[in-house]
N, C-alpha and C positions, 0 to 999 in steps of 0.2 A: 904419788903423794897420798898421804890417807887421808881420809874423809875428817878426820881429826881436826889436821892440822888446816887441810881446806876451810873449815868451821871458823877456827880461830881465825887466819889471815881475813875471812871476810867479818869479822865482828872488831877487829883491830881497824881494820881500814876505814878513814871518815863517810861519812856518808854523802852521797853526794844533794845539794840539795836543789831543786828546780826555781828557776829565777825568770817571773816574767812581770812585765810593767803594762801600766794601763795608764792613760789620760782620760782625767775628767774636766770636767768643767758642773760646779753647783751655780744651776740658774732656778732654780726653782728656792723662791728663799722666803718661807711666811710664818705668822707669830700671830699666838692666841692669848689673848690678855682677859682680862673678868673686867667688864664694863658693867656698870648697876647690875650685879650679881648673875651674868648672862657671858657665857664663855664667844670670845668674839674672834674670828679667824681671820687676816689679812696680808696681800701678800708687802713683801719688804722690798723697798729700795732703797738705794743707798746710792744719792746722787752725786756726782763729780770721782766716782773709783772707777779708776781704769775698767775696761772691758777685760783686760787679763787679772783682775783682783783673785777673782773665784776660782783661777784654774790650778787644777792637784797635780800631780804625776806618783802614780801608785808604785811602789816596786816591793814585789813580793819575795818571799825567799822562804820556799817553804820545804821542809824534809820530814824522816820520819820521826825524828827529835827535835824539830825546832821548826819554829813557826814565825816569822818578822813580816814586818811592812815598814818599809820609810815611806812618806810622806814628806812629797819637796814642792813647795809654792814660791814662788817670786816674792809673792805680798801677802801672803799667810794671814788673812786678816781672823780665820778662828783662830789662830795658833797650832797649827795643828804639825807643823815639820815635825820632822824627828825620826827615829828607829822605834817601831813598835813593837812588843810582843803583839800577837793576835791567837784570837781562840780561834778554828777551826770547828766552824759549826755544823757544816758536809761540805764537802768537795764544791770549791767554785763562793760558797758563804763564809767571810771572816768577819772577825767583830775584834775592836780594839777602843782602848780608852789613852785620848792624850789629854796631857796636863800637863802648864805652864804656870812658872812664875811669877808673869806678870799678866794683868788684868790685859783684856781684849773686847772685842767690841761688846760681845753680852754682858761683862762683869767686870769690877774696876780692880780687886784686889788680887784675883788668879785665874786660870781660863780652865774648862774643865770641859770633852766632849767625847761622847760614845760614836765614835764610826763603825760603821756599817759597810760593807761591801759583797756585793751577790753578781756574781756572774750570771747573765741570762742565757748568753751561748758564747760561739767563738770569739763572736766580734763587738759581743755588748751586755755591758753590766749597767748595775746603779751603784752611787756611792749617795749614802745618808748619814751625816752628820745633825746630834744633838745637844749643843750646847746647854749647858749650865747657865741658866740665862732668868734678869729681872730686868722688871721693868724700871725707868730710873721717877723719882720722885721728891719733889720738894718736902716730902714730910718726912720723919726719921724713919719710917717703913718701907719696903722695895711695895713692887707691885708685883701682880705675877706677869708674866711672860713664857711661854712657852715656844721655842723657835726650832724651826726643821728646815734641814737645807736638804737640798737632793738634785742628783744631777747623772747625766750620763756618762759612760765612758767609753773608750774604746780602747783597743791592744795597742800599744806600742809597736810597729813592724821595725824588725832586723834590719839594721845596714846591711849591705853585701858587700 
């Protein structure tokens, strides 16, 4: 066969794309608001949500043309489910933005948040999510609020 046609058969054929998953859990959960003009950092609870509230399960799928992450929670309290595109920032760093249509715990009228995800090594990443987030308030003005969640993760291991 010639070199040719070898060429073509390989740029015809899909590409295949590598698919692996991670488990997180975001326990690290805190917000900086302006108190008397003095930026104030504290961490968040959120009492009576289950203890599996916070946990993600990442699953990537990435090729030389296509780059995804779905994002599956039980109780998705960012809102964050879904099929994402993601940027490819180096090997092991993706960055992705989800957006909902209905408000979520930082915001009443749409959910908006930048995730993050860095692999450290084989068996451990961080996942950092940044909502879109005010604070709530009796006057017709939000407050500010700034909120960071981050949390660990680990591989997904294979059935056999």
């Amino acid at each position: 066969m010639s070199k040719f046609i070898l060429l073509a058969l390989a740029l015809a054929s899909p590409v295949q794309a590598q698919t692996i998953s991670w488990n997180c859990v975001l326990d690290d959960i805190s917000g900086t608001n302006l108190a008397d003009g003095e930026y104030v950092k504290t961490n968040m609870v959120f009492e009576g949500m289950p203890a599996d509230a916070w946990q993600y399960q990442l699953t990537f799928s990435i090729s030389s043309e296509n780059a995804e992450m779905v994002i599956q929670s039980s109780m998705d309290p960012a809102q964050l489910n879904g099929q994402h595109p993601v940027l490819p920032l180096r090997d092991g760093v993706y960055a992705t933005f989800a957006m909902s249509d209905k408000g979520c715990m930082f915001s009443e009228q749409f959910c908006a948040s930048m995730v993050q995800f860095t692999q450290l090594s084989d068996d451990k990443a961080v996942l950092e999510v940044t909502p879109a987030s005010f604070g709530s308030t009796d006057s017709k003005y939000a407050e500010f609020l700034d909120v960071e969640l981050r949390g660990n993760c680990a591989p997904v291991k294979e059935s056999k």
